[in-house]
Backbone as numpy.savetxt, mean C-alpha at the origin, in Angstrom:
# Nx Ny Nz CAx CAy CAz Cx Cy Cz
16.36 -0.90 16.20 15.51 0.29 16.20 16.40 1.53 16.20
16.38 2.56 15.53 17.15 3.56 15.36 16.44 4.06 16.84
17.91 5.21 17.10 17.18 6.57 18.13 16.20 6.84 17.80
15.95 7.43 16.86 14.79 8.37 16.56 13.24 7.69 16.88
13.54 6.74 16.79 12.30 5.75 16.82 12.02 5.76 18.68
13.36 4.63 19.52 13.21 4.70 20.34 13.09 5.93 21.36
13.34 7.20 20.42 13.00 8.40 21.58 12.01 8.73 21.16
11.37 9.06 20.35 9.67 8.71 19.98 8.87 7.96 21.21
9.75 6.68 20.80 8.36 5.82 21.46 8.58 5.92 23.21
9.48 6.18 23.77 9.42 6.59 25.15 8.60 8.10 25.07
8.82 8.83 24.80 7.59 10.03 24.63 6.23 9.38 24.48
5.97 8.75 23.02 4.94 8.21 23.28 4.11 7.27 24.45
4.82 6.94 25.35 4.33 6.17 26.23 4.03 6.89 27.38
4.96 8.26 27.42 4.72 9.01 28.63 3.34 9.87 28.46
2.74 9.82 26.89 1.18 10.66 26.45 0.09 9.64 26.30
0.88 8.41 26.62 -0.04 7.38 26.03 -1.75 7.66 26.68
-3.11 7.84 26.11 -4.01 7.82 25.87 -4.72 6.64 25.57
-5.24 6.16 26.56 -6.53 4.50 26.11 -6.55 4.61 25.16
-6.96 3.53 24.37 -7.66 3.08 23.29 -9.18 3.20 22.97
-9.92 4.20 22.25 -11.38 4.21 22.58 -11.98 3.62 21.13
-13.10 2.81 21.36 -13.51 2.32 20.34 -14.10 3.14 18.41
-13.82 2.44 17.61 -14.17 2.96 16.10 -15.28 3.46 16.47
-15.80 4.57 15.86 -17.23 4.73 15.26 -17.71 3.89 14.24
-18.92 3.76 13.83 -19.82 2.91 13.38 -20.24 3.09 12.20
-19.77 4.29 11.78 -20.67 5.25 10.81 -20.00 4.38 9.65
-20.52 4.44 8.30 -19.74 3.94 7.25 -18.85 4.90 6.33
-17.63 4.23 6.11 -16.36 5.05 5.47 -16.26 5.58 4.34
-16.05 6.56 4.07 -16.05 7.09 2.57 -14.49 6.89 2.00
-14.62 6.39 0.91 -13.31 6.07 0.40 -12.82 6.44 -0.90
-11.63 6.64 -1.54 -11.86 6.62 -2.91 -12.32 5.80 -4.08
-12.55 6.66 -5.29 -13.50 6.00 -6.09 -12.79 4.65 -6.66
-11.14 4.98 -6.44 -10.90 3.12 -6.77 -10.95 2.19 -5.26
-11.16 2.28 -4.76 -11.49 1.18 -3.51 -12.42 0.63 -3.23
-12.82 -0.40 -3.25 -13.71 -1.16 -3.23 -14.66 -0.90 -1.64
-15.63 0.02 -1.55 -16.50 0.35 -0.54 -18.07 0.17 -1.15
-19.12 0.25 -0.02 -20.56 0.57 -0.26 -20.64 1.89 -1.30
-16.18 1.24 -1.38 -15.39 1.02 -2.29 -14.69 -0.39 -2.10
9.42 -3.39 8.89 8.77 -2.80 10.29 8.93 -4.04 10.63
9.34 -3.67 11.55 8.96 -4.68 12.63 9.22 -3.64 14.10
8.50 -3.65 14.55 8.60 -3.30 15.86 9.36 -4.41 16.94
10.38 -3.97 17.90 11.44 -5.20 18.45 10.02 -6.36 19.50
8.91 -5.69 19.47 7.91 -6.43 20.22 6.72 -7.11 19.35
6.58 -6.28 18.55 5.51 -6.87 17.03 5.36 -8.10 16.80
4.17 -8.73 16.31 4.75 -10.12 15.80 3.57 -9.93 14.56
3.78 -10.13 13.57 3.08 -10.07 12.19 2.21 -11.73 12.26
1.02 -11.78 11.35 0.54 -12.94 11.33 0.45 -13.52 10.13
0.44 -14.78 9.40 0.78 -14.87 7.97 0.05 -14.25 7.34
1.03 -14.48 5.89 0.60 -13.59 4.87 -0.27 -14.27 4.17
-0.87 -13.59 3.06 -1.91 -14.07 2.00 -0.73 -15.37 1.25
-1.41 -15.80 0.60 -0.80 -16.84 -0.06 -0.62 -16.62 -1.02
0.00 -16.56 -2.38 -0.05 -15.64 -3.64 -0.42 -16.92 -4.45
-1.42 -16.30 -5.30 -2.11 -17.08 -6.45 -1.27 -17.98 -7.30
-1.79 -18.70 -8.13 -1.29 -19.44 -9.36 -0.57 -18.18 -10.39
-0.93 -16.78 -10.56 -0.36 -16.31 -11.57 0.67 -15.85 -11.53
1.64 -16.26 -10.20 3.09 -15.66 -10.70 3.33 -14.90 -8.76
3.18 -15.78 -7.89 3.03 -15.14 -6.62 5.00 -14.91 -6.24
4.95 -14.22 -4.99 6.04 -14.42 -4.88 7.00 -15.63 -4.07
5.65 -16.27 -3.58 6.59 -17.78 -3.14 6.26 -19.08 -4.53
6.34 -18.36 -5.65 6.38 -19.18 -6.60 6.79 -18.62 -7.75
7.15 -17.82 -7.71 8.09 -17.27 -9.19 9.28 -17.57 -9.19
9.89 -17.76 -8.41 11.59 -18.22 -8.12 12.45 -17.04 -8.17
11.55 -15.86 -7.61 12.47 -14.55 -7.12 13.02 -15.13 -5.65
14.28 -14.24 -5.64 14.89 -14.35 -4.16 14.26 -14.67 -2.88
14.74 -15.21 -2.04 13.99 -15.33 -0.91 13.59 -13.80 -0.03
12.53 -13.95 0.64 11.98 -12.93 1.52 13.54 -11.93 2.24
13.87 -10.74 2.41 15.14 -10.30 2.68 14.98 -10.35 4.29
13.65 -10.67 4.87 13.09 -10.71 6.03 12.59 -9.51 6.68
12.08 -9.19 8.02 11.31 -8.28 8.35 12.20 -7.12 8.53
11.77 -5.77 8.23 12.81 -4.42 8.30 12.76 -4.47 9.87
13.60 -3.50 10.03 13.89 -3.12 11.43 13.65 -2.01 12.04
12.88 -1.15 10.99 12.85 0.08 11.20 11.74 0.36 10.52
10.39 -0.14 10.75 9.38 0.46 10.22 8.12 0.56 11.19
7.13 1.13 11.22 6.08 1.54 12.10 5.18 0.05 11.89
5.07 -0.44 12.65 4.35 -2.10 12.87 5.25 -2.86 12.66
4.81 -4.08 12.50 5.73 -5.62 12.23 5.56 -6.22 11.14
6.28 -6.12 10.07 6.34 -6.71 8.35 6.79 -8.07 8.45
6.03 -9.24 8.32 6.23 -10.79 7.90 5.83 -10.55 6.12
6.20 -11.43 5.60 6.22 -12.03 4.39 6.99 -11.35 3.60
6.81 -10.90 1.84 7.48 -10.47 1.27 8.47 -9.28 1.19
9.50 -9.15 1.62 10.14 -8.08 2.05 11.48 -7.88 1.04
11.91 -7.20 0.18 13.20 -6.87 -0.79 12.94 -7.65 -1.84
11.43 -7.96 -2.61 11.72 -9.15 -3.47 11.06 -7.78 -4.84
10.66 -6.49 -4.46 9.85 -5.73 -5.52 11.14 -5.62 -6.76
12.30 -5.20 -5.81 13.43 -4.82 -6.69 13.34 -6.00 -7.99
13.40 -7.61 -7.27 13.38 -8.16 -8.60 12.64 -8.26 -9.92
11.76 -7.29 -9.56 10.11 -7.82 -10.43 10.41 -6.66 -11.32
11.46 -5.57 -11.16 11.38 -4.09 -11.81 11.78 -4.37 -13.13
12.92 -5.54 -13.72 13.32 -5.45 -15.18 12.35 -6.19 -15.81
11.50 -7.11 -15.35 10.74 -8.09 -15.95 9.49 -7.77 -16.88
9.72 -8.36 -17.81 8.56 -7.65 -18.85 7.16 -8.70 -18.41
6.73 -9.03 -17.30 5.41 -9.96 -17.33 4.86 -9.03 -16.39
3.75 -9.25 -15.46 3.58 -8.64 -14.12 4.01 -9.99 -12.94
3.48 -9.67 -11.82 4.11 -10.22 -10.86 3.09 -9.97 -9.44
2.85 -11.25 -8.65 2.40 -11.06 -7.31 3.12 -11.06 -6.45
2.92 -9.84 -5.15 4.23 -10.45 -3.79 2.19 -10.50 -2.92
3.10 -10.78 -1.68 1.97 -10.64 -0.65 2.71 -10.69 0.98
2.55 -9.73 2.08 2.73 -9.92 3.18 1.31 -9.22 4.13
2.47 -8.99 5.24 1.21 -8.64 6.40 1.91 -7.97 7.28
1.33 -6.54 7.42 1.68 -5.40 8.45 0.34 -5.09 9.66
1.17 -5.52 10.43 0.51 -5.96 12.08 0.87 -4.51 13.36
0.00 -3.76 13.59 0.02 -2.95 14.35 -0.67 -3.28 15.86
0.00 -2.49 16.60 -0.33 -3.24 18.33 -0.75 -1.58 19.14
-1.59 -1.83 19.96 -2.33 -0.59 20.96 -0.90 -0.20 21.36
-0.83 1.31 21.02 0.31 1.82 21.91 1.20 2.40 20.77
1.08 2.07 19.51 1.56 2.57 18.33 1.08 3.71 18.09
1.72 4.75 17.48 1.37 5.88 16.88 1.65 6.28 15.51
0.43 6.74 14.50 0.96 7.51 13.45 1.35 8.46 13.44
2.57 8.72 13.85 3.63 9.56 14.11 4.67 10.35 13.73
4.69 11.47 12.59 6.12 11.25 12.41 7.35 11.12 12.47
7.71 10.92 13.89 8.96 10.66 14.45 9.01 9.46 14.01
7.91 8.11 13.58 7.75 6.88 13.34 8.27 6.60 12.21
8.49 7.90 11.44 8.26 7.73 9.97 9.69 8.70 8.80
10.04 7.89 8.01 11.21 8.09 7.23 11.00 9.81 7.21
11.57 10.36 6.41 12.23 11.76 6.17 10.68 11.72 4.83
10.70 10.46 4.07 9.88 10.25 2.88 8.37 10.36 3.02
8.74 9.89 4.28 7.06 9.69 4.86 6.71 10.63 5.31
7.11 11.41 6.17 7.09 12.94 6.71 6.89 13.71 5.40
7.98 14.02 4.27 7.37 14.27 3.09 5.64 14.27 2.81
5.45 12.76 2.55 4.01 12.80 1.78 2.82 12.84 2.95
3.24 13.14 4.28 2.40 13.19 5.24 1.66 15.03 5.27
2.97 15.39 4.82 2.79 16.91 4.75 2.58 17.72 3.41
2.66 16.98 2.68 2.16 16.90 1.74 0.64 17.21 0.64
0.12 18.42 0.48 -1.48 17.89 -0.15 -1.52 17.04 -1.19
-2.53 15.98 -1.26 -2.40 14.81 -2.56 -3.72 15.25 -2.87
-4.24 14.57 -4.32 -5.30 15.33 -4.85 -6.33 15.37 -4.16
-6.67 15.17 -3.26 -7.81 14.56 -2.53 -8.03 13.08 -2.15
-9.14 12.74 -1.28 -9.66 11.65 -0.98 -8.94 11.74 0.45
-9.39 10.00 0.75 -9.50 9.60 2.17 -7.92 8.75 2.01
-6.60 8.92 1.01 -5.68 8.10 1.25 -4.50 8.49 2.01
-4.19 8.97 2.59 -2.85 10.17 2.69 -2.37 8.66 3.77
-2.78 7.89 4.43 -2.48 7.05 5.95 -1.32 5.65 4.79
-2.59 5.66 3.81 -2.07 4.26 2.87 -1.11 4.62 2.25
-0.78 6.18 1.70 0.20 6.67 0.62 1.51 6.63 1.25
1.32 6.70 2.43 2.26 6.91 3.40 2.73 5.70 3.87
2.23 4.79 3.91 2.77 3.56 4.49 3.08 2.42 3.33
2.39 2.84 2.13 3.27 2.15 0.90 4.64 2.64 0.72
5.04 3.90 0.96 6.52 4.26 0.63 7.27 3.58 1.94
6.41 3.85 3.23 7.59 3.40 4.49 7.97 1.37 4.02
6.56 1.13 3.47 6.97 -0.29 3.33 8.26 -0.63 2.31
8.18 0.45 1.29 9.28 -0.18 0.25 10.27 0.61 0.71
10.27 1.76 1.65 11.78 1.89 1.58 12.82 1.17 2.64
11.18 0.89 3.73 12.28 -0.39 4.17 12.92 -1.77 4.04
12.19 -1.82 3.05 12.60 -3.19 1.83 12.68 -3.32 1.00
12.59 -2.32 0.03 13.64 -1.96 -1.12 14.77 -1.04 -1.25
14.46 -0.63 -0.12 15.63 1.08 -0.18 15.33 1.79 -0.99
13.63 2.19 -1.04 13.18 3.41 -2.50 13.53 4.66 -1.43
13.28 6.04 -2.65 13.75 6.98 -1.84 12.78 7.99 -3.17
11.97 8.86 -2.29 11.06 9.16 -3.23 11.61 10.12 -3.67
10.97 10.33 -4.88 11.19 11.86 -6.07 10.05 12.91 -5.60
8.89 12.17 -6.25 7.88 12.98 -6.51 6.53 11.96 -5.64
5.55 13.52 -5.10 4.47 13.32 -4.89 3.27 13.51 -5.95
2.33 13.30 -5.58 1.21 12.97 -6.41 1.32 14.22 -7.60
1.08 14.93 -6.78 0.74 16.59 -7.13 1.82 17.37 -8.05
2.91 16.22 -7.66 4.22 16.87 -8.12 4.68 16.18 -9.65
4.26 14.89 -9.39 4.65 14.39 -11.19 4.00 14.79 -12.28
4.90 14.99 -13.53 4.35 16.11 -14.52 3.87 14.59 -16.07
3.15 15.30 -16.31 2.24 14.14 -17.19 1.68 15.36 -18.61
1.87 14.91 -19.92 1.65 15.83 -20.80 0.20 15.93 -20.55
0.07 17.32 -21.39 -1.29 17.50 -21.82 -2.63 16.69 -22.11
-3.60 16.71 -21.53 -4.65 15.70 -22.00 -4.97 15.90 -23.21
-5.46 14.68 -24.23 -6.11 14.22 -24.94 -7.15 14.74 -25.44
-7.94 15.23 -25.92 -9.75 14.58 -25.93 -9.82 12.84 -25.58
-10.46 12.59 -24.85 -11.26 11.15 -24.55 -9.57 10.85 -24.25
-8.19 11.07 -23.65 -7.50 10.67 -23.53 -7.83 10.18 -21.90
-6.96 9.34 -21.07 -6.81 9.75 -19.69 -6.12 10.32 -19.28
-6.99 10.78 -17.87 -6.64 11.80 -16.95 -5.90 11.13 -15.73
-5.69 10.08 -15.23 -5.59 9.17 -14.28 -3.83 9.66 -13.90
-3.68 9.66 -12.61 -2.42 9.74 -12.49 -1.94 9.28 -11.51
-0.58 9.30 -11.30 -0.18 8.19 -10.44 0.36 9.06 -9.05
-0.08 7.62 -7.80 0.50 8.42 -6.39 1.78 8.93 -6.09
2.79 8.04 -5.87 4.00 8.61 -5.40 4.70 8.13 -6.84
5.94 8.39 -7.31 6.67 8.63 -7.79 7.98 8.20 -6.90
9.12 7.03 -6.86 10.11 6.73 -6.13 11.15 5.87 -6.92
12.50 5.95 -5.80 13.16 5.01 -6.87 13.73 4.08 -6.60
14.00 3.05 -6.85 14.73 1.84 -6.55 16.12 1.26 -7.51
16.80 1.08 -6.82 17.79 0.52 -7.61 18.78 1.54 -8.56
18.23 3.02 -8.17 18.58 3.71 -9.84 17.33 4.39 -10.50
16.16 3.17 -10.28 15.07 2.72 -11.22 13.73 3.84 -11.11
13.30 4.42 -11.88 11.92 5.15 -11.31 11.03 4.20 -11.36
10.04 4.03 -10.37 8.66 3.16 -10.37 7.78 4.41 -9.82
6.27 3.89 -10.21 5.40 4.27 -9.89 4.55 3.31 -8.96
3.81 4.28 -7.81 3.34 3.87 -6.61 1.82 3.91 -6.61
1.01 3.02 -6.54 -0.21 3.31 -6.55 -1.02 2.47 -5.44
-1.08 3.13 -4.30 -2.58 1.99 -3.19 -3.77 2.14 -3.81
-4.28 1.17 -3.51 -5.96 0.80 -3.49 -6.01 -0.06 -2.11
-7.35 0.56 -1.95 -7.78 -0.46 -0.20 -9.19 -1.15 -1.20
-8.83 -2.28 -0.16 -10.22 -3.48 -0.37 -10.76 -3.59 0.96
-12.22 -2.82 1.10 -12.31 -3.18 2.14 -14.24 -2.24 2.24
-14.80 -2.91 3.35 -16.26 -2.81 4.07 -16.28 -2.59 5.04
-17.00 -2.03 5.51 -17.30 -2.16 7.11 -17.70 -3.52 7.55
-17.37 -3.74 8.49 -17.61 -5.47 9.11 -18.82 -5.52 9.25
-19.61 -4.37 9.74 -21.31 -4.72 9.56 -22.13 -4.43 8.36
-21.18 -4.88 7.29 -21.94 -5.26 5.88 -21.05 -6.21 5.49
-22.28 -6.67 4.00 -21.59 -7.89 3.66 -20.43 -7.56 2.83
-18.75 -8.31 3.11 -17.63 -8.30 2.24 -18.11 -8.11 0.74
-16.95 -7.28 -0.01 -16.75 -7.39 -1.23 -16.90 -8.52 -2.15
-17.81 -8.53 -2.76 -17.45 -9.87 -3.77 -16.63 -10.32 -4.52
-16.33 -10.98 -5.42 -15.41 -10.90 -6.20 -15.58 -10.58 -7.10
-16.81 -10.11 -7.81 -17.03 -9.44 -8.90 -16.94 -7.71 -8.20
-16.95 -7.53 -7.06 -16.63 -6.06 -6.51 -14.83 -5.79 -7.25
-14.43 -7.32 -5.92 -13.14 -6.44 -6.35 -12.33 -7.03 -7.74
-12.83 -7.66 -8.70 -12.35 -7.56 -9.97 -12.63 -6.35 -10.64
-13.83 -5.88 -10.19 -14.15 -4.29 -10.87 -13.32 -3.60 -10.54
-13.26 -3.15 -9.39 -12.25 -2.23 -8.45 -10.88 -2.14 -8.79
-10.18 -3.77 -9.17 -8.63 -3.64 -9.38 -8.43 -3.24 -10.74
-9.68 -3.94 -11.96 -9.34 -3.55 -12.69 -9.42 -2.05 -13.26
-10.50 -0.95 -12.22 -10.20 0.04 -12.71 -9.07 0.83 -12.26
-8.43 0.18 -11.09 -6.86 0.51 -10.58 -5.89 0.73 -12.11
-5.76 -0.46 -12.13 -4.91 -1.12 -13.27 -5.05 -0.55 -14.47
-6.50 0.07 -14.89 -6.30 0.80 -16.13 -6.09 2.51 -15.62
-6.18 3.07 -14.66 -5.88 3.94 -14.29 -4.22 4.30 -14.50
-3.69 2.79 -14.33 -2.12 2.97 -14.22 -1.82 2.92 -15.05
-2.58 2.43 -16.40 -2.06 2.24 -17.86 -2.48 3.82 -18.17
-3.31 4.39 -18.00 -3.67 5.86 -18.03 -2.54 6.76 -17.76
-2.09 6.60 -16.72 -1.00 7.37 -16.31 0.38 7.22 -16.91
0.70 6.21 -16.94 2.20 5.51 -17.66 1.87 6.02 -18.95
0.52 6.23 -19.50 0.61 6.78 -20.76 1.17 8.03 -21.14
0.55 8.87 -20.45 0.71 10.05 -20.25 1.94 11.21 -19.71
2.52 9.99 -18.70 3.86 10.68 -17.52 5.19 11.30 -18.58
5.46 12.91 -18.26 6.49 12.80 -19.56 7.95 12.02 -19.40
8.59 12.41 -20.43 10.00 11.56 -19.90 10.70 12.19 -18.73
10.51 13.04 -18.13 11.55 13.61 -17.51 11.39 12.55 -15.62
9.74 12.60 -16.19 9.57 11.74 -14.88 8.72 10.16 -15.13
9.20 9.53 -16.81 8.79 7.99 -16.93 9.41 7.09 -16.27
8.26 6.75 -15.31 9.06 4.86 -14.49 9.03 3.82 -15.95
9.83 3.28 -14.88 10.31 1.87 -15.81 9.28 0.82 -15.54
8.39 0.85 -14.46 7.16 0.13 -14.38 6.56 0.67 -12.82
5.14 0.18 -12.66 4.29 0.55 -11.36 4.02 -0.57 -10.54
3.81 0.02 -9.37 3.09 -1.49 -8.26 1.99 -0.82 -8.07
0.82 -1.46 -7.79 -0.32 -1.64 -7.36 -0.49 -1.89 -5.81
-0.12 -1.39 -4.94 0.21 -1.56 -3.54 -1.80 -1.48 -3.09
-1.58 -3.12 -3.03 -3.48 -3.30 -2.25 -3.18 -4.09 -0.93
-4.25 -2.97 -0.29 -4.30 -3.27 1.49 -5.42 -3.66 1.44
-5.77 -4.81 1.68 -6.82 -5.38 2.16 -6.74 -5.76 4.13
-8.43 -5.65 4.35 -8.20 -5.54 6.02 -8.79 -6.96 6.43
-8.66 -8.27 6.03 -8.85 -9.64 6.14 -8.32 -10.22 5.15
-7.93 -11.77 5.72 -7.84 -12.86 5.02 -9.05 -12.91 4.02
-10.08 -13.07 4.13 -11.09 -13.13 3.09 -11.17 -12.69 2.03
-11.09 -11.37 2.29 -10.86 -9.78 1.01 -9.12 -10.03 0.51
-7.98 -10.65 1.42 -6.82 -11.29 0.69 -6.69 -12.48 -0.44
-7.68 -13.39 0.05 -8.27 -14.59 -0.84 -9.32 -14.22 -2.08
-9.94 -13.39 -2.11 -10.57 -12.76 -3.26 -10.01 -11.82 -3.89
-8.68 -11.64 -3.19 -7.95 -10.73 -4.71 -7.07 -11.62 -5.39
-6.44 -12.22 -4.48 -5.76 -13.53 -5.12 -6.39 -14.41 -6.14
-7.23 -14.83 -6.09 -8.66 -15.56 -6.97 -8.89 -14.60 -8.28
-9.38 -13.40 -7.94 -9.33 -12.41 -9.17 -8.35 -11.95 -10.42
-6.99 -11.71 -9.71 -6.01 -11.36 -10.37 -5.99 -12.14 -11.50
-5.76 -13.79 -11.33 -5.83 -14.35 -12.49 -6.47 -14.45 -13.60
-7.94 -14.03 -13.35 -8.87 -13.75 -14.52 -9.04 -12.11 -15.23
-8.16 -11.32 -14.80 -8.13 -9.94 -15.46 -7.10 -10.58 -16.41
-7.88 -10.00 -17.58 -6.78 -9.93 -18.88 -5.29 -9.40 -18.93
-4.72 -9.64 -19.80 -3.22 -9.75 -20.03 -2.96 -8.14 -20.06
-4.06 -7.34 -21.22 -3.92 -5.87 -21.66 -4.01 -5.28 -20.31
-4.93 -5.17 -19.27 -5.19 -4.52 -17.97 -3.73 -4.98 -17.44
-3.88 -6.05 -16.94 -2.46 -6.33 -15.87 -1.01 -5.70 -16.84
-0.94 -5.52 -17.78 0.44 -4.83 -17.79 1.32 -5.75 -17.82
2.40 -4.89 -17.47 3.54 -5.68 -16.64 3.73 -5.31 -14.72
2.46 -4.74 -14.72 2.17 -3.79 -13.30 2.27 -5.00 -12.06
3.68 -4.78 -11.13 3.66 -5.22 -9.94 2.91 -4.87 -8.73
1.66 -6.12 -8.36 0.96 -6.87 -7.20 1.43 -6.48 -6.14
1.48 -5.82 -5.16 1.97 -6.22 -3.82 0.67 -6.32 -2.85
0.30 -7.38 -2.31 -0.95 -7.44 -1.59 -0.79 -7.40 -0.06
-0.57 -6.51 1.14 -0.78 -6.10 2.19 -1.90 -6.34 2.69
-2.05 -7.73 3.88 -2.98 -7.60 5.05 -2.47 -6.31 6.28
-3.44 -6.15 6.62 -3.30 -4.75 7.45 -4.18 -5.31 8.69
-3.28 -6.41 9.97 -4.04 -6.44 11.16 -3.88 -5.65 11.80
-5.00 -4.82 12.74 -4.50 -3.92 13.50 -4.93 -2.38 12.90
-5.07 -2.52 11.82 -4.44 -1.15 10.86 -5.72 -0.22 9.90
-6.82 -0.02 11.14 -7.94 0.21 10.56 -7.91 1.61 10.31
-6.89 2.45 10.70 -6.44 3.51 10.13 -6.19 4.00 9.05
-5.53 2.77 8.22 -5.69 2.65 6.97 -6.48 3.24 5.75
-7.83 2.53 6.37 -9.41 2.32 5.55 -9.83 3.45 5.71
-9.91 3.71 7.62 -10.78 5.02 7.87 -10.32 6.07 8.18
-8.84 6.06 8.51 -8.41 7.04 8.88 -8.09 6.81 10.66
-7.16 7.70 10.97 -6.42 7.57 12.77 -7.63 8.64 12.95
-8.60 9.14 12.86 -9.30 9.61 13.97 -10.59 8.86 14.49
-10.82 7.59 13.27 -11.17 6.85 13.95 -11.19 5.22 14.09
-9.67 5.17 13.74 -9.05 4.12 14.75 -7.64 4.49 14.70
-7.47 4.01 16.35 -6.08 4.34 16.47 -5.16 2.80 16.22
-4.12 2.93 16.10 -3.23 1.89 15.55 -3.92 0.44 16.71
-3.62 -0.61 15.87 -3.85 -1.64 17.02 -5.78 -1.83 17.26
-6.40 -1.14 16.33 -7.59 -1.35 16.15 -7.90 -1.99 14.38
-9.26 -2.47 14.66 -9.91 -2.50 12.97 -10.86 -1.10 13.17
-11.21 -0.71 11.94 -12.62 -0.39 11.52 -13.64 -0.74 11.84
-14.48 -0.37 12.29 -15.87 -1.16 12.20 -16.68 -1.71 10.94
């Protein structure tokens, strides 16, 4: 654990504040999310999704897992340093892990890279994502070593079209040298309705996915990645097993060569709804 972390989290413990339960109300999310759309030295992550038949990452014969970072806000089990390999590959690609948050955690930025502080402070075009935008970069830069360029607001994309797209992409970062493009989507309901179907979230990813072909169209050279991830947080095993199931039946043209990374989020209902109403170490309602 770096200083910065551990003098954080002794502060944090000296403000520490109960835990008070989610509100009930239902979440407004963005229009791609499927609603009505680290390791901490104490953390323990719970398994990950299992990655599909189309190319997962405990079956493509990329490198093994680089294992859990040491320096990220919750506890990262499963795929960890394997994005770097997926960046020259002309196919697409699934990873899948699980980021596990515990009562007593804070979204914080003392918690959080120089990068993350960046897009925390940051205005992005709108919506309910700024918690997810933020914790897709802390995830890859603690396991890929990305180091961002550009925020949402900030990558430059030519002129529109008529009937061209408008779609553009979240963060902007780099790996290896490499520019990629960053894009979350959440999968997710309130627990007192019924889960996403799988015809929900085949709709949902695939209008992710052409969004990203939208954007990659468009991005000029000064700021073209060499390819995008699709960074999806889903908040259960269930909604993890129905994206896995899906992926394989979206066509070849949608999927790209666009890298999968599928994030369970226990704990991490902050995510979906936001830290004001749940604090780390909670779900959503």
């Amino acid at each position: 654990m770096s200083s910065r972390r551990f003098v954080a989290l002794l502060a944090s413990l000296v403000v520490f504040v109960p835990v008070v339960a989610c509100s009930g109300t239902d979440v407004t999310t963005q229009d791609a999310d499927v609603t009505s759309p680290s390791a901490s030295a104490t953390g323990t992550g719970s398994s990950a999704p299992e990655a599909g038949p189309d190319g997962g990452g405990d079956t493509d014969g990329s490198a093994p897992d680089a294992g859990p970072p040491a320096d990220i806000l919750g506890s990262l089990s499963g795929s960890c340093g394997q994005v770097r390999g997926e960046i020259s590959k002309p196919t697409p690609s699934v990873l899948s892990n699980t980021l596990t948050f515990v009562a007593g955690e804070t979204f914080d930025k003392a918690f959080l890279s120089d990068g993350g502080d960046r897009i925390l402070d940051t205005p992005n075009a709108g919506g309910s994502s700024i918690e997810s935008e933020v914790m897709s970069f802390e995830i890859l830069h603690a396991c890929e070593g990305a180091k961002l360029l550009k925020t949402e607001k900030e990558i430059l994309y030519e002129p529109v079209q008529d009937g061209g797209p408008t779609t553009i992409t979240d963060l902007l970062i780099e790996i290896d040298g490499k520019k990629v493009g960053v894009n979350p989507i959440r999968v997710y309901k309130p627990s007192n309705q019924p889960q996403p179907t799988d015809a929900e979230v085949k709709a949902s990813l695939e209008r992710k996915l052409e969004s990203i072909r939208g954007s990659t169209a468009r991005v000029t050279p000064a700021d073209k990645w060499v390819k995008q991830v699709m960074h999806v947080y889903v908040a259960s095993q269930v909604n993890a097993d129905a994206v896995m199931r899906v992926l394989p039946t979206i066509d070849a043209t949608t999927r790209a060569d666009t890298i999968v990374l599928v994030t369970r989020a226990v704990g991490g209902g902050f995510l979906f709804c936001g830290v004001s109403r749940a604090q780390l170490g909670q779900e959503c309602p």
